[in-house]
C-alpha positions as CSV (number, residue, x, y, z in Angstrom):
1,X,0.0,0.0,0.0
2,X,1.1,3.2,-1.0
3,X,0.8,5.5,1.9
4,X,-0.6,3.8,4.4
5,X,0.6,0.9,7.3
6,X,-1.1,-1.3,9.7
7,X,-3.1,0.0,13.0
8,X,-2.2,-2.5,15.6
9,X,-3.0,-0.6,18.8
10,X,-6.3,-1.7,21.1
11,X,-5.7,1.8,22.5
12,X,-6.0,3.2,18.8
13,X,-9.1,1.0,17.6
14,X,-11.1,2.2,20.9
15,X,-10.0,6.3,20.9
16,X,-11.6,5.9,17.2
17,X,-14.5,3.7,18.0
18,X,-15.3,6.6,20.9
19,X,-13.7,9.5,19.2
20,X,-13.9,9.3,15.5
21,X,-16.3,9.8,12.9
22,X,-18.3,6.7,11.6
23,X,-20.3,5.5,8.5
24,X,-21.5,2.5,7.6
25,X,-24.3,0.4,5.0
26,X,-25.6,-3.4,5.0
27,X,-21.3,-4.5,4.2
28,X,-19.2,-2.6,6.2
29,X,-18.5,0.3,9.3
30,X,-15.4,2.8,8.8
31,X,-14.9,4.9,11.8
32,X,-12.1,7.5,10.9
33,X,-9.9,10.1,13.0
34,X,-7.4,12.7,11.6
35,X,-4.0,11.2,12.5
36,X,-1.5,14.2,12.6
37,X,1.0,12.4,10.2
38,X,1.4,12.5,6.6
39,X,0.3,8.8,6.2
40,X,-2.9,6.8,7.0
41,X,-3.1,3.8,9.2
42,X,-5.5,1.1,8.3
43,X,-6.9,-1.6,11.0
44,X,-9.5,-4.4,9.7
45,X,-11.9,-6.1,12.2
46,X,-13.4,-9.2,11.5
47,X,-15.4,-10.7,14.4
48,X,-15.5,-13.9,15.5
49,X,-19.5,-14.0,14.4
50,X,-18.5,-14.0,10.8
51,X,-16.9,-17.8,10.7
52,X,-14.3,-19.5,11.4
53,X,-10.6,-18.6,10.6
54,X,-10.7,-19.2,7.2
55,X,-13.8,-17.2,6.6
56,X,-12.7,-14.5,8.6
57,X,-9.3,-14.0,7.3
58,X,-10.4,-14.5,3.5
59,X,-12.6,-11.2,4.7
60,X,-9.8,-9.4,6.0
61,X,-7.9,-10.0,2.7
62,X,-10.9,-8.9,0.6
63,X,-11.0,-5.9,2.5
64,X,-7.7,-5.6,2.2
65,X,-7.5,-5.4,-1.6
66,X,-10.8,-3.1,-1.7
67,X,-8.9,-0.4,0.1
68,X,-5.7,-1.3,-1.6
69,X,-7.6,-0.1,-4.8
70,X,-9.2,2.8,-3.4
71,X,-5.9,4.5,-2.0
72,X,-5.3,6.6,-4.7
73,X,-8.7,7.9,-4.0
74,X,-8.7,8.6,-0.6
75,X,-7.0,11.4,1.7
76,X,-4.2,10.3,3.4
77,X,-3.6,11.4,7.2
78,X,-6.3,9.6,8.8
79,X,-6.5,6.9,11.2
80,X,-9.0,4.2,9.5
81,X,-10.8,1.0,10.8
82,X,-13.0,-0.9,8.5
83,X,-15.1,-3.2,10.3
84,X,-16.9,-6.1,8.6
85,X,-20.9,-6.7,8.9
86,X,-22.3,-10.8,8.5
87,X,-23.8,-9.6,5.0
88,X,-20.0,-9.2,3.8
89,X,-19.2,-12.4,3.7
90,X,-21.7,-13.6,1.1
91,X,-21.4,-10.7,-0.7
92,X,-19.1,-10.3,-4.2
93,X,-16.0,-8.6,-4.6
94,X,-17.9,-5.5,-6.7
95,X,-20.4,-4.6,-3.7
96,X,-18.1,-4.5,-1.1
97,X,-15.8,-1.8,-3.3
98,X,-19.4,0.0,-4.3
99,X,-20.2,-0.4,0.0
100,X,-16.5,1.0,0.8
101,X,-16.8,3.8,-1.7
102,X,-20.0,4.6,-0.5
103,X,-18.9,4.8,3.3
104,X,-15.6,6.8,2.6
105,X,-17.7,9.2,0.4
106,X,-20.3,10.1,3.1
107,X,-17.0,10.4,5.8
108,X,-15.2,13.3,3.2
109,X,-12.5,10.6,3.2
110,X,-12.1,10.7,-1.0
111,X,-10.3,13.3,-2.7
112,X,-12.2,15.7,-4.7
113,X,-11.9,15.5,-8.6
């Protein structure tokens, strides 16, 4: 990824659960917070309600690769946590881009063109 790295932190994923600003639709949640720093950070939950392993961490790679192709798109700067709903794991790669889109758009986390 271009200008972004991983969100690891607990203390990070709570401040922007309580702090930051959230959307969300029928796929996916993104809760976002102005980071202070030239880059993004990116953290992907996947709960334990979703599946087993496999399930769950074939979701965090699709969500991986939707933001992945969105970066150019996005402001960078921001602290970002995408959080996966039980409709995302049946859903297809296209909807969960057009659900991700969607949720950055109505945060003011895509660049204007």
């Amino acid at each position: 990824m271009l200008h972004t790295v991983s969100l690891k932190e607990n203390s990070v994923f709570r401040r922007l659960y309580y702090k930051g600003a959230s959307a969300g639709n029928r796929y996916l949640v993104i809760y976002c917070r102005r980071n202070g720093s030239k880059f993004s950070r990116l953290g992907l939950t996947v709960s334990t309600k979703l599946g087993k392993a496999v399930v769950r961490n074939r979701m965090r790679r699709r969500l991986r690769e939707v933001y992945r192709l969105q970066e150019k798109r996005l402001l960078s700067g921001f602290d970002i946590v995408v959080v996966a709903r039980s409709a995302a794991v049946d859903a297809d790669f296209p909807k969960l881009q057009s659900a991700f889109r969607h949720a950055a758009d109505k945060l003011g986390l895509l660049l204007q063109e």
